[in-house]
C-alpha positions in Angstrom: -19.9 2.0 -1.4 -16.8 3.4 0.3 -13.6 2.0 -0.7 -10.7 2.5 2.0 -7.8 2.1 -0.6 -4.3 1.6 1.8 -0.7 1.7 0.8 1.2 -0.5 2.7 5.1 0.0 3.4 5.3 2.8 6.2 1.5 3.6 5.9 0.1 0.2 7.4 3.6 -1.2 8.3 5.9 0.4 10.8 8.7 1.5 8.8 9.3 0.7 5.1 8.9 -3.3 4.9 9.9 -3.1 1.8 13.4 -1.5 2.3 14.2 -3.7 5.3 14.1 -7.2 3.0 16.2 -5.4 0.5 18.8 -4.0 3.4 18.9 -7.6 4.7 18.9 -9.5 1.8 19.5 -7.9 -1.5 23.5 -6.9 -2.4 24.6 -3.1 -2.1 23.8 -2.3 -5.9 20.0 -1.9 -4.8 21.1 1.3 -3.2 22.4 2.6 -6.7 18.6 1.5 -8.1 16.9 2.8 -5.9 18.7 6.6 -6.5 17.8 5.7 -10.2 14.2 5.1 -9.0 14.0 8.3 -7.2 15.3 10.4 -10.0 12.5 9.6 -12.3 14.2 7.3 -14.3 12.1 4.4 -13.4 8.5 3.6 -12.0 8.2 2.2 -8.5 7.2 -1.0 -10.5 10.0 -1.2 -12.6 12.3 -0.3 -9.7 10.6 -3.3 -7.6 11.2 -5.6 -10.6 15.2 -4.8 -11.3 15.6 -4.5 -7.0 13.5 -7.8 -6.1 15.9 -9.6 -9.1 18.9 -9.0 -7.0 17.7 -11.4 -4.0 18.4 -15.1 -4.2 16.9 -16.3 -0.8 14.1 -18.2 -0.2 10.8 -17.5 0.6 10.9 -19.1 4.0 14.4 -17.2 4.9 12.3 -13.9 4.0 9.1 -14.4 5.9 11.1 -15.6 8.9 13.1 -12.3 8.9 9.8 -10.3 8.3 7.7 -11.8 10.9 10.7 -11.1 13.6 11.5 -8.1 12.4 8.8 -6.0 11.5 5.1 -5.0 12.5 2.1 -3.2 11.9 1.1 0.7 12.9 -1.0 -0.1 16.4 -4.6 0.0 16.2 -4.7 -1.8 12.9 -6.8 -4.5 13.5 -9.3 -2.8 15.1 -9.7 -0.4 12.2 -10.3 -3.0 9.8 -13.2 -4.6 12.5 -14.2 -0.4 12.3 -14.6 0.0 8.5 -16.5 -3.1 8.3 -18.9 -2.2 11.0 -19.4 1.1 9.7 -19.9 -0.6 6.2 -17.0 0.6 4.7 -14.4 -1.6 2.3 -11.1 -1.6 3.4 -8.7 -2.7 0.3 -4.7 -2.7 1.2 -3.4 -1.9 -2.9 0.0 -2.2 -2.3 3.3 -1.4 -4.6 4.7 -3.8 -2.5 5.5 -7.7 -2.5 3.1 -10.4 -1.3 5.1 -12.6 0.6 6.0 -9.7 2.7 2.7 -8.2 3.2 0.3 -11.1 3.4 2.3 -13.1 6.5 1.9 -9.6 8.4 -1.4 -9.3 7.8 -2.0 -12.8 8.8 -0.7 -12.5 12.0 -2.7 -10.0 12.8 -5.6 -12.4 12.3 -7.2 -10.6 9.4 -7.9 -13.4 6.9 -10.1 -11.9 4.9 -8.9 -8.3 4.1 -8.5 -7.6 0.5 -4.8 -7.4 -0.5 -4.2 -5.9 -4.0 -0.3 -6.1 -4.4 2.4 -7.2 -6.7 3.3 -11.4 -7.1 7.1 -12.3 -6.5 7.9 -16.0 -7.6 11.1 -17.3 -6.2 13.3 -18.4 -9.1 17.4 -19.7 -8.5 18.5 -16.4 -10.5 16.1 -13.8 -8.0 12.5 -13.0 -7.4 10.5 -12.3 -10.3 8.3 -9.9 -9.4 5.1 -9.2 -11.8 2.0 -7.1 -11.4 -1.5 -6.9 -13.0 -4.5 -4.4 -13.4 -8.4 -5.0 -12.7 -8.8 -7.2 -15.7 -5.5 -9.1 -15.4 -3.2 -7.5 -18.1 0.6 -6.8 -16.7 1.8 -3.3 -16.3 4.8 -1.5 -15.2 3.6 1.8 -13.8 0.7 3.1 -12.4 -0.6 0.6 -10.2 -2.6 2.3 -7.3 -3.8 4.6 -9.0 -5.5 2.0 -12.2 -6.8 0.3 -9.2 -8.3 3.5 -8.0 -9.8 4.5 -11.4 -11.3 1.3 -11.6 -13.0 1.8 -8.2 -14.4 4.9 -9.2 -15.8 4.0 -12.4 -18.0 1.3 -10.8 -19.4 4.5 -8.8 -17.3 3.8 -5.6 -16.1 6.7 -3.4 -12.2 6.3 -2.4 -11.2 7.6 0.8 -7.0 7.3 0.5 -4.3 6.0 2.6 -1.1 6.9 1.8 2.6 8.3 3.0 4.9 9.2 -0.1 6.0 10.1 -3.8 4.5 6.4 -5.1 1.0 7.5 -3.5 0.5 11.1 -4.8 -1.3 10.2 -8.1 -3.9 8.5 -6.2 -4.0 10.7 -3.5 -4.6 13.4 -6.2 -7.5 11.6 -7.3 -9.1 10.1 -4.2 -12.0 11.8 -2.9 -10.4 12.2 0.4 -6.6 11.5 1.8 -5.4 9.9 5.4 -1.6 11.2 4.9 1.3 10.3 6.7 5.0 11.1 6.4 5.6 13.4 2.5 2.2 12.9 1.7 1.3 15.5 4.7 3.3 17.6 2.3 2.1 17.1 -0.8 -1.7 17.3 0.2 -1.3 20.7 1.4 1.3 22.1 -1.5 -1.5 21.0 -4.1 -4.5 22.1 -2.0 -5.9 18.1 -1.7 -8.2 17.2 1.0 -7.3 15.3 4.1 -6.1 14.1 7.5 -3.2 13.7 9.2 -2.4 10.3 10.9 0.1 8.7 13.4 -1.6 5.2 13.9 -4.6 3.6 13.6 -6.1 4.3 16.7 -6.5 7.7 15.4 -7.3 7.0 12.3 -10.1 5.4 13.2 -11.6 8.3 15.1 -11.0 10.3 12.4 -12.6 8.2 10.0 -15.9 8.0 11.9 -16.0 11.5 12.2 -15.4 12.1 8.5 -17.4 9.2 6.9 -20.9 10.9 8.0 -20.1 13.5 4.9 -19.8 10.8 2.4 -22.9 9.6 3.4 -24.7 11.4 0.3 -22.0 9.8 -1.8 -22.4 6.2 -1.3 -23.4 3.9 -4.3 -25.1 0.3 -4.0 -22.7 -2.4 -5.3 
């Protein structure tokens, strides 16, 4: 099979979901871990845990703010209704925080696309953000990219979505790469397959015109 294996902040999502909760919500200090983050001092998963930490509001008060403040790339929806005509598995595996991603996907009336992303619980000293690989066990770093493994060692061929510095492990790995934003960058510095994309309405041509070439490459489930 064909795994579509999607980021979701400012690949999907119109902008950087992520950073807008933590502008809105989260005290200045995130600003100073998030420089630490892009420094290499810590993973995107451990920057996610020490950031989310900092944010004492309630679910509700967060969904609310996402849901009137932010939206998805157009053409979206009628990608995901593309891949699964085509028989393709589309599989948003996300760095990012489910009560953020799942209400946006909901809205866009896609109950039942996969969404692989980290778990915040809302606690009274922040949100406790945790995330697990394929067989359950918590980790700290590495998460697209153990997902994609995974895929690929059942004999599944991963077509990637992706836009920046948290995605270019995977993307080195995939078998093919839909880039946005730095990850245009990166594919061609390091010589990595792939397509340019500005929404999904183009995405999806460009998907069925490159999925006949996997064709040879498909496994059965």
């Amino acid at each position: 099979m064909i795994i579509i294996q999607m980021d979701f902040d400012n690949t999907i999502s119109v902008g950087n979901v992520s950073i807008e909760v933590r502008n809105e919500f989260a005290p200045n200090t995130w600003l100073e871990m998030e420089e630490e983050y892009h420094s290499g001092k810590f993973s995107v998963e451990e920057s996610n845990v020490r950031q989310y930490a900092l944010i004492s509001n309630n679910q509700k008060q967060i969904e609310t703010f996402v849901l009137a403040n932010c939206k998805l790339k157009n053409g979206f929806a009628k990608f995901i209704q593309t891949c699964v005509d085509i028989g393709v598995n589309p599989v948003i595996v996300s760095s990012g925080l489910d009560f953020y991603i799942h209400p946006l996907v909901l809205r866009e009336g896609l109950d039942s696309l996969q969404v692989i992303c980290a778990k915040g619980s809302f606690k009274e000293s922040g949100i406790k953000v945790n995330y697990y690989d394929p067989e359950g066990k918590e980790i700290s770093s590495g998460f697209k990219e153990t997902f994609l493994r995974d895929f690929k060692r059942a004999g599944h061929t991963v077509i990637y979505f992706g836009d920046n510095e948290s995605d270019f492990v995977a993307a080195s790995e995939a078998d093919f790469v839909f880039a946005c934003d730095s990850l245009v960058d990166y594919c061609q510095s390091n010589s990595i397959p792939y397509k340019e994309f500005v929404d999904y309405y183009e995405a999806r041509e460009l998907l069925i015109e490159k999925i006949g070439s996997f064709d040879g490459m498909e496994s059965s489930d």
